[in-house]
C-alpha positions in Angstrom: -1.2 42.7 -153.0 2.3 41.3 -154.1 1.1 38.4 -156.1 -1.3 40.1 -158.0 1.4 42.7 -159.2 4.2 40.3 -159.5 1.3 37.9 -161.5 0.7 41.2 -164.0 4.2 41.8 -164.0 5.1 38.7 -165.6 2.4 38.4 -168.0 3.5 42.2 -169.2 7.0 40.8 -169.9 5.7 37.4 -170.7 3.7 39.7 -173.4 6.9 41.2 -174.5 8.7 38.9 -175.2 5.7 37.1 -177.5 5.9 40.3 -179.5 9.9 40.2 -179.6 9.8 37.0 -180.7 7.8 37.1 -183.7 9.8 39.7 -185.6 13.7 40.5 -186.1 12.5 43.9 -186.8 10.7 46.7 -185.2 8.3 48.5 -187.9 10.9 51.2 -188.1 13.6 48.8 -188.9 11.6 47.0 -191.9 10.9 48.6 -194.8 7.3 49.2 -194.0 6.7 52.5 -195.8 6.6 50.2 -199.2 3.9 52.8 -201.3 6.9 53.9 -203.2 6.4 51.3 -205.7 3.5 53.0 -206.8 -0.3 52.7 -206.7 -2.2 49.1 -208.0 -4.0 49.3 -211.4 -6.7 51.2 -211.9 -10.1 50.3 -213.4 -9.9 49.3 -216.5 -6.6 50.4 -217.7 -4.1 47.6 -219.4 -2.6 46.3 -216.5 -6.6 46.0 -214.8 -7.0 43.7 -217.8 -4.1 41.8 -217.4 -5.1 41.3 -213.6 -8.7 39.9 -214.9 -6.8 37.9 -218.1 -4.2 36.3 -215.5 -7.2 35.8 -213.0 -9.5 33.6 -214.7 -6.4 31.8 -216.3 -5.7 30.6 -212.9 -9.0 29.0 -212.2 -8.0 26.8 -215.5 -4.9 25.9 -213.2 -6.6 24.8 -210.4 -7.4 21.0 -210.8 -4.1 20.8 -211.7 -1.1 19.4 -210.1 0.1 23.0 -210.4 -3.3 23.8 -208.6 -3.0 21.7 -205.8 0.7 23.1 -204.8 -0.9 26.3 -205.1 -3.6 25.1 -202.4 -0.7 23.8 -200.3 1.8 27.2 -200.7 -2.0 29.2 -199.0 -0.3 27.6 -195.2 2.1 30.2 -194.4 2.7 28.6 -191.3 6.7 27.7 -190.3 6.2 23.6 -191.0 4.8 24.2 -194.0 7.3 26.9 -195.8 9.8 24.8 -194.8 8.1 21.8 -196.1 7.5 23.6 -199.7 11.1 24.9 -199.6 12.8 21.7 -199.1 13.4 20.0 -202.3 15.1 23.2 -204.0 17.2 23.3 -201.0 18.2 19.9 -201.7 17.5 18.6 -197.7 14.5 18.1 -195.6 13.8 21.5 -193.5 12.1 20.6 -190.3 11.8 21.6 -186.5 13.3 18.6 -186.3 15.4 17.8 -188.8 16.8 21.8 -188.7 15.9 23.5 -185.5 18.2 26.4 -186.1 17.2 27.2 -189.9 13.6 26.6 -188.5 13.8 29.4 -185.7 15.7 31.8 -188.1 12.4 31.7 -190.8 9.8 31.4 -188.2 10.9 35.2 -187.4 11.9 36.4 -190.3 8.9 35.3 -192.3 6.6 37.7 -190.6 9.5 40.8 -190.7 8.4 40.1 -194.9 4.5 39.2 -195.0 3.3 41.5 -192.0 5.8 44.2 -191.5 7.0 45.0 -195.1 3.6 44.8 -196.6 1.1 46.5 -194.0 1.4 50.4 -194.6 1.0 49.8 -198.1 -2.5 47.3 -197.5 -3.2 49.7 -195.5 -2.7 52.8 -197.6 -4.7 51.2 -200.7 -7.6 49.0 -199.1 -7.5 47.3 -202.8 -10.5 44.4 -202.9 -9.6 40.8 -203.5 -10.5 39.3 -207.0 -12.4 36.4 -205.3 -14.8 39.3 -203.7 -14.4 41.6 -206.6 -16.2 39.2 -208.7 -18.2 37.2 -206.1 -16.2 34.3 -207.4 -15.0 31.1 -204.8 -11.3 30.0 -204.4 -9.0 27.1 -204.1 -9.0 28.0 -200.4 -12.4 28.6 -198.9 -12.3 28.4 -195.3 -9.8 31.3 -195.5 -11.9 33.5 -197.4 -14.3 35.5 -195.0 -11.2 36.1 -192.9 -8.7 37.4 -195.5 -12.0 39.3 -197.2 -11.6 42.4 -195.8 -7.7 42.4 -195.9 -6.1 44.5 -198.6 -5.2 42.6 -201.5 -2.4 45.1 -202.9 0.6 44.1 -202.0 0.8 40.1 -201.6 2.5 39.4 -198.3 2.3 35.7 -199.3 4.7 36.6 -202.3 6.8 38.5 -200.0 7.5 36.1 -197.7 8.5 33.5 -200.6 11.1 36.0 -202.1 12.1 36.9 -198.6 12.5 33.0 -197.2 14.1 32.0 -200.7 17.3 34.8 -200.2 17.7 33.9 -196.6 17.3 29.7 -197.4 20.3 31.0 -200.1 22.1 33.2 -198.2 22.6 29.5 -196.3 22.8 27.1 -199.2 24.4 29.1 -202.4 24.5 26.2 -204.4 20.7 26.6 -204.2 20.1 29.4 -205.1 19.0 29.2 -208.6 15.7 26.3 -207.1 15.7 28.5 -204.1 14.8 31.7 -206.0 12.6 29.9 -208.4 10.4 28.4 -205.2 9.9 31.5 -203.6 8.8 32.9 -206.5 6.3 29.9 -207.5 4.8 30.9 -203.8 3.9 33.8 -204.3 2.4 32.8 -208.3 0.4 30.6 -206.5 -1.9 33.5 -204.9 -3.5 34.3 -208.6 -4.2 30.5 -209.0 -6.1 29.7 -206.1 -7.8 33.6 -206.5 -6.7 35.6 -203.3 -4.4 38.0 -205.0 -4.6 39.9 -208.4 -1.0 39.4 -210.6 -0.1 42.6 -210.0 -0.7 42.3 -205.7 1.8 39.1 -206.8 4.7 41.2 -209.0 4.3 44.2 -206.1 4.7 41.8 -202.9 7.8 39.8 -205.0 9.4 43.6 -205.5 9.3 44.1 -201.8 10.0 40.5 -200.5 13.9 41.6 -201.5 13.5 44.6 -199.8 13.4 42.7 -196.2 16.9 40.8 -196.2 19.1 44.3 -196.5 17.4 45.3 -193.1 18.0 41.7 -191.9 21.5 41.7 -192.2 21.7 44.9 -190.0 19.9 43.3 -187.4 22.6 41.5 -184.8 19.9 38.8 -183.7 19.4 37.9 -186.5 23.2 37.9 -187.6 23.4 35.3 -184.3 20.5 33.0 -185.8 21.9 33.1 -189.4 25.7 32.4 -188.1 23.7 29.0 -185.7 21.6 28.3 -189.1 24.8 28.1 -191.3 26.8 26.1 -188.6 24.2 23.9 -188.3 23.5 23.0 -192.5 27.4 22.7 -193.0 27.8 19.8 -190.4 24.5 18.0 -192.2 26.0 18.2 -195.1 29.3 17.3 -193.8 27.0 14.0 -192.2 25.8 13.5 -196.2 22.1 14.6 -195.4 
């Protein structure tokens, strides 16, 4: 009977610790409660037609070079954020290159696209353009599993004006590219069709909700302090 219990034992804390490890925050922590920045458009009101206007202007975007970033800024994953982000911090971020910058977003991302987003999804249940108008996007083989997601508010756009203030809160000099990036991440949701302009605008308002609750957060504080240790001796090296 021991080695069954100690077997469920472990996984239990094994299963813990998973959960730990994605998020910085606990859902009380973040600022999860986000409906405070008010309802999405309604049918056929001014901002509605702005939503449809800026919608089909994107699908004029999307053979573009403008187009194909947009394709690229759908991978939310770690690699790729820090892959995107890299040129307007001026170095190559990596799991290599940057291990310690690369654990600190790998966590904190999700504290901005899951966490400070979900209530308000949730609460709203607004219908992606793509299914709206029975339209395809730049990014098919996401769209059956993102279909039935609530459009209203972007997390992709939170999580690029989230990563952009912590990748600054790092690199000030770099700010200015920094901020621009994470904004051009979350833009590129109207392009490729996933998110209506205002879902984009809304998630970008509470992407700079997430770093105040950050900095109260003394892991993170810990990971931030290794991150910043470990991008001054790079650039110390001339990297």
């Amino acid at each position: 009977m021991k080695k069954p219990i100690c077997f469920i034992a472990l996984l239990f804390v094994a299963i813990i610790a998973y959960g730990q490890s994605n998020h910085y925050l606990t859902k009380e922590e973040a600022p999860h409660d986000t409906t405070f920045i008010g309802p999405p458009p309604a049918f056929g009101s001014l901002l509605f037609e702005q939503d449809f206007h800026m919608y089909q202007y994107g699908k004029t975007l999307r053979k573009t070079e403008r187009g194909q970033q947009a394709i690229k800024d759908a991978n939310t994953s770690t690699d790729n954020i820090l892959d995107v982000f890299s040129e307007a911090f001026g170095m190559k971020l990596s799991k290599e290159d940057t291990p310690e910058i690369y654990k600190l977003i790998a966590r904190m991302k999700e504290d901005a696209g899951s966490y400070a987003t979900r209530c308000t999804k949730n609460t709203y249940k607004r219908m992606r353009p793509y299914a709206l108008y029975d339209e395809p996007t730049s990014v098919p083989e996401a769209e059956e599993g993102l279909r039935n997601n609530g459009s209203y508010v972007s997390g992709h756009s939170a999580t690029g004006v989230a990563v952009s203030m912590v990748l600054a809160t790092i690199n000030p000099e770099r700010q200015d590219q920094l901020y621009k990036r994470g904004l051009d991440f979350g833009e590129s949701r109207w392009i490729v069709g996933f998110h209506h302009y205002s879902d984009v605008k809304a998630g970008q308002m509470v992407g700079a909700l997430v770093l105040p609750a950050l900095l109260n957060n003394d892991e993170f504080m810990e990971q931030l302090a290794k991150a910043k240790k470990e991008f001054a001796k790079l650039k110390k090296q001339g990297k």
